[in-house]
N, C-alpha and C positions, 0 to 999 in steps of 0.2 A: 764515481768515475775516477779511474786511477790519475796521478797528476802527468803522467807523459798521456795522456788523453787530453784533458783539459790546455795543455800545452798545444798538443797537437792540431786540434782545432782551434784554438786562438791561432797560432800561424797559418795557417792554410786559411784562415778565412780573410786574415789580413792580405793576402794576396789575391782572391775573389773580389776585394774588394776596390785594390788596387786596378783591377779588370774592367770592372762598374764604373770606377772613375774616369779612364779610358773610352769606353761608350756611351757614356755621357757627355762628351767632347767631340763626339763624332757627328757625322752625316752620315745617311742613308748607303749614296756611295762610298766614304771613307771606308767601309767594309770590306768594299771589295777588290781594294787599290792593291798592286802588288807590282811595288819596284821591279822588279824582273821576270819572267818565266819560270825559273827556277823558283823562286820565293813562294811562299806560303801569305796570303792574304791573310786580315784578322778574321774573316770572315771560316777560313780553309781553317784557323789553329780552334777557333771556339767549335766547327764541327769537330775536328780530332779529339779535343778536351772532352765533348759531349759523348763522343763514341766511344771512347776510354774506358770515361765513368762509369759509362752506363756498362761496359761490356764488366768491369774488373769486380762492380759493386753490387751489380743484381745477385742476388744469391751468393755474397761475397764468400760465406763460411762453410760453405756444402758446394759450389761448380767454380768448376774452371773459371778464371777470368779472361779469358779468351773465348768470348761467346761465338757459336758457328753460325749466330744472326748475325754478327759486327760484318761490316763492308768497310775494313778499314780503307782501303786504297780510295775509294768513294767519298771521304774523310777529306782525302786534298787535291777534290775537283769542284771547280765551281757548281755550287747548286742553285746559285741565284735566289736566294732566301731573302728576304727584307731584312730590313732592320728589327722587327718587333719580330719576326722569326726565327733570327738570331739569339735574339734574347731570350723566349723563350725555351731554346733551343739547350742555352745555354744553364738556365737555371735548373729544365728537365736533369741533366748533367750532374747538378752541385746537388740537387736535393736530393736525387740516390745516392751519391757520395758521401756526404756529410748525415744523412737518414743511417748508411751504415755503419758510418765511424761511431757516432752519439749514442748505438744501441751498442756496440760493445763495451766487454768490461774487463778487469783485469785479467783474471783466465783468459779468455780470450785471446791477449798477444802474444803465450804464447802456444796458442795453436798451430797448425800448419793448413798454409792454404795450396793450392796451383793456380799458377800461371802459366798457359803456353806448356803445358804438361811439368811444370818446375815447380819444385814443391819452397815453397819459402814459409817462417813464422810470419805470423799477422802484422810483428812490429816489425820486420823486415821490407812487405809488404808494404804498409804505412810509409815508412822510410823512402819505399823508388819513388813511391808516388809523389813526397814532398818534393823528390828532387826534378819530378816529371812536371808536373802540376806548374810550380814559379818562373820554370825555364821557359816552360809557354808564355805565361803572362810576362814575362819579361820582354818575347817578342811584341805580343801586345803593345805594352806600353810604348816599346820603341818606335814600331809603325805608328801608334798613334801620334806619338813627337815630330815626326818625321813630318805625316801628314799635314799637322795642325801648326809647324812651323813657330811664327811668333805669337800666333794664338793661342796656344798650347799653356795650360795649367795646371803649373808643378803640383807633380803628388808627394815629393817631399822637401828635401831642405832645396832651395834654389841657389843659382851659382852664386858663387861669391856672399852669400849668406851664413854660411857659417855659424861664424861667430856672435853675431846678433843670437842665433838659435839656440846657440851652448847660453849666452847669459842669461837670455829668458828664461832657459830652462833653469839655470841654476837661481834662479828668483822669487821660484814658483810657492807659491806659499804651503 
Protein backbone atom coordinates (compact mmCIF):
# COMPACT_ATOMS: atom_id res chain seq x y z
CA UNK A 1 0.00 0.00 0.00
CA UNK A 2 1.46 3.17 -1.31
CA UNK A 3 2.26 5.53 1.75
CA UNK A 4 -0.37 8.50 0.68
CA UNK A 5 -2.77 5.20 1.23
CA UNK A 6 -1.60 4.33 4.52
CA UNK A 7 -1.72 8.05 5.41
CA UNK A 8 -5.02 8.38 4.01
CA UNK A 9 -6.82 6.02 5.98
CA UNK A 10 -5.14 6.57 9.26
CA UNK A 11 -6.71 10.21 8.94
CA UNK A 12 -10.14 9.38 7.80
CA UNK A 13 -10.37 6.81 10.22
CA UNK A 14 -9.14 9.19 13.03
CA UNK A 15 -12.18 11.20 12.21
CA UNK A 16 -14.74 7.92 12.32
CA UNK A 17 -13.59 7.81 15.25
CA UNK A 18 -13.79 11.02 16.56
CA UNK A 19 -17.87 10.32 15.24
CA UNK A 20 -18.00 7.05 17.76
CA UNK A 21 -16.85 8.96 20.45
CA UNK A 22 -19.71 11.41 19.74
CA UNK A 23 -22.42 8.44 19.99
CA UNK A 24 -21.14 7.08 22.62
CA UNK A 25 -22.12 10.35 24.57
CA UNK A 26 -25.41 10.35 23.35
CA UNK A 27 -29.10 9.36 23.96
CA UNK A 28 -31.48 7.70 21.80
CA UNK A 29 -33.05 11.24 21.20
CA UNK A 30 -29.88 13.20 21.20
CA UNK A 31 -29.99 11.93 17.50
CA UNK A 32 -32.57 13.57 16.52
CA UNK A 33 -32.17 17.07 18.30
CA UNK A 34 -31.90 19.93 15.71
CA UNK A 35 -31.39 23.48 16.93
CA UNK A 36 -33.46 24.88 14.12
CA UNK A 37 -35.44 23.80 11.09
CA UNK A 38 -32.95 24.58 8.96
CA UNK A 39 -30.19 22.56 10.58
CA UNK A 40 -29.37 19.07 10.00
CA UNK A 41 -29.76 16.63 12.90
CA UNK A 42 -26.82 14.11 13.73
CA UNK A 43 -29.11 11.81 12.90
CA UNK A 44 -29.95 13.61 8.98
CA UNK A 45 -25.64 14.12 8.66
CA UNK A 46 -24.71 10.09 9.56
CA UNK A 47 -27.74 9.34 6.90
CA UNK A 48 -26.06 11.71 4.19
CA UNK A 49 -22.35 10.29 5.20
CA UNK A 50 -24.01 6.78 4.67
CA UNK A 51 -25.78 7.69 1.28
CA UNK A 52 -22.47 9.12 0.12
CA UNK A 53 -20.43 6.37 0.89
CA UNK A 54 -22.30 4.01 -0.12
CA UNK A 55 -23.48 5.94 -3.50
CA UNK A 56 -19.49 7.26 -4.46
CA UNK A 57 -17.82 3.62 -3.25
CA UNK A 58 -19.88 0.83 -4.53
CA UNK A 59 -18.22 0.11 -7.61
CA UNK A 60 -16.04 2.90 -6.85
CA UNK A 61 -13.54 2.06 -10.15
CA UNK A 62 -15.94 1.16 -13.09
CA UNK A 63 -19.64 3.51 -12.01
CA UNK A 64 -20.38 6.67 -11.58
CA UNK A 65 -20.45 7.76 -8.09
CA UNK A 66 -23.61 9.24 -8.36
CA UNK A 67 -25.72 6.12 -7.98
CA UNK A 68 -29.55 6.60 -9.71
CA UNK A 69 -30.59 4.27 -6.38
CA UNK A 70 -29.17 7.37 -3.86
CA UNK A 71 -32.31 9.41 -2.57
CA UNK A 72 -30.18 12.09 -1.56
CA UNK A 73 -32.71 14.65 -0.67
CA UNK A 74 -34.26 11.62 1.66
CA UNK A 75 -30.67 11.83 3.17
CA UNK A 76 -32.05 15.22 5.36
CA UNK A 77 -35.36 14.15 6.25
CA UNK A 78 -36.25 12.67 9.40
CA UNK A 79 -36.52 8.89 9.06
CA UNK A 80 -36.96 8.20 12.69
CA UNK A 81 -34.26 5.53 12.92
CA UNK A 82 -33.11 4.41 16.53
CA UNK A 83 -30.11 4.71 17.88
CA UNK A 84 -28.62 1.17 16.91
CA UNK A 85 -30.19 2.00 13.35
CA UNK A 86 -28.20 4.64 13.13
CA UNK A 87 -25.37 3.02 13.84
CA UNK A 88 -25.51 0.52 12.01
CA UNK A 89 -26.50 2.53 9.34
CA UNK A 90 -23.52 4.30 9.85
CA UNK A 91 -20.81 1.67 9.83
CA UNK A 92 -22.89 -0.04 6.43
CA UNK A 93 -21.47 3.47 5.15
CA UNK A 94 -17.52 3.34 6.41
CA UNK A 95 -17.18 -0.43 5.67
CA UNK A 96 -17.90 0.17 1.78
CA UNK A 97 -15.76 3.17 2.02
CA UNK A 98 -12.82 2.23 3.73
CA UNK A 99 -13.44 -1.78 1.93
CA UNK A 100 -12.75 0.46 -1.15
CA UNK A 101 -9.95 2.62 -0.26
CA UNK A 102 -7.72 -0.63 1.48
CA UNK A 103 -8.30 -2.57 -1.87
CA UNK A 104 -6.67 0.07 -3.85
CA UNK A 105 -3.22 0.34 -4.93
CA UNK A 106 -0.81 2.56 -6.24
CA UNK A 107 -1.82 2.47 -10.04
CA UNK A 108 -4.83 2.87 -9.06
CA UNK A 109 -4.68 6.84 -7.98
CA UNK A 110 -3.99 7.58 -10.82
CA UNK A 111 -6.88 6.35 -12.60
CA UNK A 112 -9.87 8.40 -13.42
CA UNK A 113 -13.05 7.83 -12.02
CA UNK A 114 -16.74 10.01 -12.48
CA UNK A 115 -18.62 11.79 -10.34
CA UNK A 116 -21.93 13.33 -11.17
CA UNK A 117 -20.67 12.64 -14.85
CA UNK A 118 -17.00 14.54 -13.86
CA UNK A 119 -14.34 12.77 -14.40
CA UNK A 120 -11.62 13.23 -11.55
CA UNK A 121 -8.18 10.99 -10.67
CA UNK A 122 -8.77 8.50 -7.83
CA UNK A 123 -6.38 10.70 -5.48
CA UNK A 124 -8.43 13.67 -6.37
CA UNK A 125 -11.48 11.73 -5.54
CA UNK A 126 -9.98 10.58 -2.26
CA UNK A 127 -9.02 14.22 -1.53
CA UNK A 128 -13.06 15.80 -1.75
CA UNK A 129 -13.98 13.11 0.27
CA UNK A 130 -11.35 13.83 3.09
CA UNK A 131 -12.62 17.34 2.91
CA UNK A 132 -16.38 16.07 2.81
CA UNK A 133 -16.12 13.23 5.25
CA UNK A 134 -14.43 15.59 8.66
CA UNK A 135 -16.65 18.65 7.71
CA UNK A 136 -19.61 16.37 8.58
CA UNK A 137 -18.14 14.93 11.68
CA UNK A 138 -17.16 18.05 12.68
CA UNK A 139 -20.98 19.07 12.84
CA UNK A 140 -21.32 15.89 14.71
CA UNK A 141 -19.09 16.61 17.34
CA UNK A 142 -20.50 20.19 17.72
CA UNK A 143 -24.21 19.09 18.14
CA UNK A 144 -23.05 16.56 20.25
CA UNK A 145 -21.15 19.38 22.60
CA UNK A 146 -23.98 21.52 22.38
CA UNK A 147 -26.29 18.65 23.41
CA UNK A 148 -24.39 17.28 26.24
CA UNK A 149 -23.54 20.67 27.54
CA UNK A 150 -21.33 20.06 30.91
CA UNK A 151 -21.51 16.45 30.45
CA UNK A 152 -19.81 16.41 27.52
CA UNK A 153 -16.35 14.52 27.11
CA UNK A 154 -13.41 16.20 25.44
CA UNK A 155 -12.13 14.22 22.39
CA UNK A 156 -9.20 16.34 22.53
CA UNK A 157 -6.92 18.77 24.47
CA UNK A 158 -9.56 20.67 26.83
CA UNK A 159 -9.66 24.25 27.51
CA UNK A 160 -7.28 25.83 29.24
CA UNK A 161 -5.19 22.62 29.16
CA UNK A 162 -2.79 23.22 26.95
CA UNK A 163 0.12 23.34 28.38
CA UNK A 164 -0.04 20.53 30.78
CA UNK A 165 -0.48 18.43 27.31
CA UNK A 166 2.54 19.98 25.37
CA UNK A 167 4.83 18.70 28.84
CA UNK A 168 3.36 15.51 29.03
CA UNK A 169 3.87 15.16 25.67
CA UNK A 170 7.40 16.31 25.80
CA UNK A 171 8.18 13.65 28.78
CA UNK A 172 7.05 10.87 27.04
CA UNK A 173 9.60 8.19 27.23
Amino acid sequence: MSSFLSSYIKRITYYKTLGEQTFAQLDKLDFHYQPNEESNSIAMIIQHLAGNMLSRFTNFLTEDGEKEWRQRDAEFEEQHMSKEELLQLWQKGWDCYLGAVQSLTEVDLEKFITIRSEQHTVTDALNRQMAHYPYHIGQIVYLGRMIKSKTWKNLSIPKGQSQQFNEKMNHKP
